[in-house]
C-alpha positions as CSV (number, residue, x, y, z in Angstrom):
1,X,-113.9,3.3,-15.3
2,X,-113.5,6.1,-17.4
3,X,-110.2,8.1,-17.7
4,X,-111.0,11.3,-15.8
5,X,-112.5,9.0,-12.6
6,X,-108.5,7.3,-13.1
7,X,-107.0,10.6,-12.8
8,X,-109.2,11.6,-9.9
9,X,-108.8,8.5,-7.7
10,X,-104.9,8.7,-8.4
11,X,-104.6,13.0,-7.4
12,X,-107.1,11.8,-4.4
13,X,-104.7,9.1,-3.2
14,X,-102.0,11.8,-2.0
15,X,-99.3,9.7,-3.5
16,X,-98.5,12.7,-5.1
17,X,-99.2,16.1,-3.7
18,X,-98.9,19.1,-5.0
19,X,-100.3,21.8,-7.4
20,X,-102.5,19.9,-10.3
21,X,-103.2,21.3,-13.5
22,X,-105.1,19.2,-15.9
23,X,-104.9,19.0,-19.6
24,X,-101.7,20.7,-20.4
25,X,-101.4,21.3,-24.0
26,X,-98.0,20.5,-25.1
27,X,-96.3,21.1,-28.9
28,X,-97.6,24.9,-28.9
29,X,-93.8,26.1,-29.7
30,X,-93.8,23.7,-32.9
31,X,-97.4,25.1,-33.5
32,X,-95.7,28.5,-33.4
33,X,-93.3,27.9,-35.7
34,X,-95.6,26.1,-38.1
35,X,-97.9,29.2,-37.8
36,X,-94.7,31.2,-38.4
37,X,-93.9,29.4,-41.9
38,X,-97.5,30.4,-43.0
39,X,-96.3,33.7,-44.7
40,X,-100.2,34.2,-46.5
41,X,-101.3,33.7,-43.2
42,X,-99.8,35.5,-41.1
43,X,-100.5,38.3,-43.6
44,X,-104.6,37.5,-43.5
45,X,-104.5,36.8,-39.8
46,X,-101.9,38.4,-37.7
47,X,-99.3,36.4,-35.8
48,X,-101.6,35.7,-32.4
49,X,-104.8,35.2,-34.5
50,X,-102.4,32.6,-36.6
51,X,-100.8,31.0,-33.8
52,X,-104.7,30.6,-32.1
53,X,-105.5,29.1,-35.4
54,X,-102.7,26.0,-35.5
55,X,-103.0,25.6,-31.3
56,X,-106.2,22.8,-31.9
57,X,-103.3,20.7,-33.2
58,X,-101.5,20.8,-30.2
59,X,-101.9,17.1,-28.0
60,X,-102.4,17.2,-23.8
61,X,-101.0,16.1,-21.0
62,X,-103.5,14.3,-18.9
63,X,-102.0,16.2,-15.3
64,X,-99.3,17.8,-14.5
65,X,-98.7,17.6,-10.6
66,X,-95.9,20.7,-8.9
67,X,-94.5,18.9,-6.3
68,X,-95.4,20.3,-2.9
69,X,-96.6,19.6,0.8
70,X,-100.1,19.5,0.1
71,X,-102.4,19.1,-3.0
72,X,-105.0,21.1,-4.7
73,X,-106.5,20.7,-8.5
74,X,-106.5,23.9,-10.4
75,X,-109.8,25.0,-11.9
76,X,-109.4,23.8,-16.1
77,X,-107.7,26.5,-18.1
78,X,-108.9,27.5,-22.0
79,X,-106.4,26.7,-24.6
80,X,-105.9,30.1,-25.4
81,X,-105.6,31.0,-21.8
82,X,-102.6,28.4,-22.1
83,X,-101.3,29.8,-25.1
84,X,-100.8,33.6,-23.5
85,X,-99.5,31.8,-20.3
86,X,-97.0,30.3,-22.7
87,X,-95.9,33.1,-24.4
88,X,-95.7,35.5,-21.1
89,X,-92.9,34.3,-18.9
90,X,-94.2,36.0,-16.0
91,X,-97.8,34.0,-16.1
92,X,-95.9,30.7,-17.2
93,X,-96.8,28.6,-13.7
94,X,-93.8,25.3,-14.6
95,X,-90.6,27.7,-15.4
96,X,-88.1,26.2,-13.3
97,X,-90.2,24.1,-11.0
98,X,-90.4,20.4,-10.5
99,X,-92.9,18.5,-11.9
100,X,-95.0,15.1,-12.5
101,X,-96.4,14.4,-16.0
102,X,-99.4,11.8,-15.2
103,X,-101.2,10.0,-18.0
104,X,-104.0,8.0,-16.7
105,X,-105.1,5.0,-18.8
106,X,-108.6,3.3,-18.0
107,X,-107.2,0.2,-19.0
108,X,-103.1,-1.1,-19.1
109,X,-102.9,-4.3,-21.9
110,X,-99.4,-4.5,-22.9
111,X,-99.7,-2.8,-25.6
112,X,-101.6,0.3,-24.5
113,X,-99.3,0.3,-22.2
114,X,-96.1,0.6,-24.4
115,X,-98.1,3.4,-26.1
116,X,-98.7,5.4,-23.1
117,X,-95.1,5.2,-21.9
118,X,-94.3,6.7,-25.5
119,X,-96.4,9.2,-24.7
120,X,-95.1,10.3,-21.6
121,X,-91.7,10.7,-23.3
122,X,-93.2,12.5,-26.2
123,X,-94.7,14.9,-23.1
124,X,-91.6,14.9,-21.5
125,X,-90.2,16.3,-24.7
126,X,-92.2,19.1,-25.5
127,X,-93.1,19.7,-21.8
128,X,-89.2,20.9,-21.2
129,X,-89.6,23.1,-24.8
130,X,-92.9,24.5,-23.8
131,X,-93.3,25.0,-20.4
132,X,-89.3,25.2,-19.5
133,X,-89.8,23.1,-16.3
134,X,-87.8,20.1,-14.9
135,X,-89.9,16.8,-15.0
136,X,-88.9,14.9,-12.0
137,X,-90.8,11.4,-13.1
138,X,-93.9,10.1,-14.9
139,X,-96.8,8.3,-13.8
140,X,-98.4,6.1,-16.1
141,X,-101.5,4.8,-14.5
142,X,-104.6,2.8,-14.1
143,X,-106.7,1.1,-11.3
144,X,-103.2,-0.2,-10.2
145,X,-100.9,2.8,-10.2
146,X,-97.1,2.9,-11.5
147,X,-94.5,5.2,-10.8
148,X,-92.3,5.7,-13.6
149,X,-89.1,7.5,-12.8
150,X,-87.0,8.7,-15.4
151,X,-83.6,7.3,-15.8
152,X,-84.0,4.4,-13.5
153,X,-85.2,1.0,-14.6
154,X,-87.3,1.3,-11.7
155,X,-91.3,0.9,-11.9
156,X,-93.0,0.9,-8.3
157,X,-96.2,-0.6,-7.7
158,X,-98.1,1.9,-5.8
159,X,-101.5,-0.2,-5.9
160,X,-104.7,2.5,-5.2
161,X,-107.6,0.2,-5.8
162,X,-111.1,1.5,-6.6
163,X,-113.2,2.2,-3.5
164,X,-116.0,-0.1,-2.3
C-alpha cells in the first residue's frame, strides 16, 4: 500500500477530525535566511524571487490535521502559494491553532520506525518556527495506526485495518 492510500485510510477513519492540509512544507524560515546570506543573489534576483529559488530545499509534512468537530481535506496547495501564506500573517491558516502533524509510513520495521518518529520531531521543530502553531500530538502511522502524544511515554494502538 502506497503512502498516500495510508494517509487517506487514516484522515477517513475520523480518529482525527478536523481541517487537513497535506504536504506542508516546513524549514521555509531557514530557507529565508539562507536566501538572505546570498548577498550576489539577492542582488541578481530580488529577495522573493531568491527565497522562491532556495524553497525546493525545504522537506514536508505528510498532513497536518486542525483539530475540530468534523473533517474535511483541503484541496493541495503550490509551494509558493505556501511560501506567501507564510510570509502574510493574515493568510497563515496554523497561527495559534492546535494541531496534528501525521506522517504516514507504508511500512513500520523498527528501524523505519525510529526514523519517522525523528521526523516528526524534526516537523515539530520547524512546524512551531514556520507556521507559529501549537502541535498537540503526532501520529506516526501505518496499516496499524499509533498515536504519538508528545510528552507522554504513551503510544496508543488505534488499529484501522485496510478494508475488505
Amino acid at each position: 500500500m502506497k503512502e498516500e492510500e495510508v494517509l487517506t485510510r487514516f484522515i477517513e477513519s475520523g480518529v482525527l477530525r478536523g481541517v487537513w492540509f497535506l504536504e506542508v512544507p516546513i524549514g521555509l524560515e531557514v530557507a529565508a535566511k539562507l536566501a538572505l546570506r546570498d548577498v550576489s543573489g539577492l542582488r541578481e534576483y530580488g529577495l522573493d524571487r531568491l527565497i522562491n529559488l532556495y524553497t525546493p530545499f525545504t522537506k514536508h509534512i505528510d498532513a497536518v490535521c486542525i483539530t475540530g468537530s468534523k473533517s474535511r481535506v483541503m484541496p493541495r496547495i503550490r509551494l509558493s502559494e505556501w511560501v506567501q501564506m507564510q510570509r502574510d500573517p493574515s493568510r497563515n491558516p496554523f497561527t495559534g491553532r492546535h494541531v496534528w502533524i501525521v506522517e504516514a509510513k507504508n511500512d513500520l520495521s523498527s528501524e523505519k520506525a525510529f526514523t519517522a518518529i525523528g521526523q516528526l520531531l524534526y516537523y515539530e521543530h520547524h512546524f512551531k518556527k514556520d507556521w507559529k502553531g501549537i502541535a498537540d500530538g503526532k501520529a506516526l502511522n501505518n496499516v496499524e495506526w499509533y498515536k504519538c502524544r508528545y510528552g507522554r511515554n504513551v503510544v496508543k494502538d488505534v488499529n484501522v485495518r485496510e478494508r475488505g
